[in-house]
C-alpha positions in Angstrom: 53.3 269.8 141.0 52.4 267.1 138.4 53.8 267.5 135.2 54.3 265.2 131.6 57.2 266.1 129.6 57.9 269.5 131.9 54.2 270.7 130.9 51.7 271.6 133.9 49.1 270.3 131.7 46.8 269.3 135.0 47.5 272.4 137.3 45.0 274.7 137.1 42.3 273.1 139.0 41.9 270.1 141.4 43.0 266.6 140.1 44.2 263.1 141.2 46.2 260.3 139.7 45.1 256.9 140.0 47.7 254.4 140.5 48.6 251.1 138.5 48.3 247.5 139.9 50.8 245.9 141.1 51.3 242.1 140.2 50.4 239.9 137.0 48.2 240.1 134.5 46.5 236.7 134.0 43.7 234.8 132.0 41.1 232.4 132.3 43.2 228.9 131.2 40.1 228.3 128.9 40.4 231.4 126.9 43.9 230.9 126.4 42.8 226.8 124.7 44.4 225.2 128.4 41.5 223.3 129.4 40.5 223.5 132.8 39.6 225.8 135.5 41.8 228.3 136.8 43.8 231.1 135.4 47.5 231.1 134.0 49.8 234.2 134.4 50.4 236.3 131.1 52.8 238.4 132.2 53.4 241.8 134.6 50.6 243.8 134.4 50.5 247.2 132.7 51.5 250.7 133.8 48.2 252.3 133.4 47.7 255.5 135.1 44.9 257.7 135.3 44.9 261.2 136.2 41.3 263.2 136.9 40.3 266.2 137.9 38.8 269.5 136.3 40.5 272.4 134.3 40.2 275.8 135.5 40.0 279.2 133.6 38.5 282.6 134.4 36.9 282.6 130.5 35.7 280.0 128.1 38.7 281.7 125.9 41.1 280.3 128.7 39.5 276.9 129.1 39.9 276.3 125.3 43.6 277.3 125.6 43.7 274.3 128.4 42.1 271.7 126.7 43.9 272.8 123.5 47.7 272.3 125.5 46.4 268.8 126.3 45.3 267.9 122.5 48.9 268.8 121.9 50.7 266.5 124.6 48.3 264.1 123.6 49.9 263.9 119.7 50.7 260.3 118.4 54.1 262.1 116.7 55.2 263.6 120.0 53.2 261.5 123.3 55.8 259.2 125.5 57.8 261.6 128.0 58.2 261.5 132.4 55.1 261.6 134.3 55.3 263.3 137.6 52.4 263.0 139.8 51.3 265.5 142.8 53.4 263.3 145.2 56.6 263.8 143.2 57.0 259.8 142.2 58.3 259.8 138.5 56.5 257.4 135.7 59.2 257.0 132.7 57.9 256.4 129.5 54.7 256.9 129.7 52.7 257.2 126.3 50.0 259.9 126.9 47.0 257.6 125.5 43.8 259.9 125.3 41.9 262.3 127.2 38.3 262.3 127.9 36.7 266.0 128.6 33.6 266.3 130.3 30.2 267.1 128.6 29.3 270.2 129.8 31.1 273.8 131.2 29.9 274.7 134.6 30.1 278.4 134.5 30.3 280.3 137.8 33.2 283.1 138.8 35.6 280.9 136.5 35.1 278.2 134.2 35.9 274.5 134.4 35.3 271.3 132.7 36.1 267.3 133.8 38.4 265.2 132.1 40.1 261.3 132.8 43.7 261.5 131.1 44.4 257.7 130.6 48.9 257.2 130.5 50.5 254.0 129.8 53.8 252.2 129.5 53.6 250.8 125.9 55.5 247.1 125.6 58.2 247.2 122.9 56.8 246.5 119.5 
């Protein structure tokens, strides 16, 4: 069961996370005023996950109360917890960055809507 901060915010319909790179993050030597061709290494890249999928109710009512829960994790004041994804492997830190819900409803015997949850590992200020 995937989870952020305890919450089964992804549960009640089908979903998947998307996993980070691994490696460095680098930059064309030019845009960074080196001259040349090439790239040079910045750094390690980000911990960016993604996790997709749709919500699941049996009313619009329901669905609401879904996409409402998320609104909540997603708060500036309250958004870096533990990231669990369906395979058990644990993100710390992860900064709940926003949450993109699709543009319709389908209606049929339940309810359900489309989202991308974008998670990251913020660098220390």
């Amino acid at each position: 069961m995937s989870s952020f901060n305890g919450v089964d915010l992804f549960g009640s319909g089908p979903h998947r996370f998307t996993l980070p790179p691994a490696g460095y993050q680098f930059a064309p030597r030019l845009s960074l005023g080196l001259g040349g061709p090439g790239v040079s290494i910045v750094g390690l890249a980000q911990v960016l996950v993604t996790v997709s999928g749709r919500l699941v109710a049996p009313d619009l009512a329901g669905l609401e109360g879904l996409m409402q829960e998320i609104r909540t994790a997603a708060d500036p004041a309250a958004n870096v917890g533990q990231l669990i994804d369906n395979h058990s492997r644990i993100y710390e830190d992860m900064t709940f960055l926003r949450c993109q819900f699709g543009e319709r409803t389908d209606r049929g015997r339940d309810v359900s809507v489309a989202y991308m949850a974008t998670f990251a590992v913020m660098p220390p200020p």
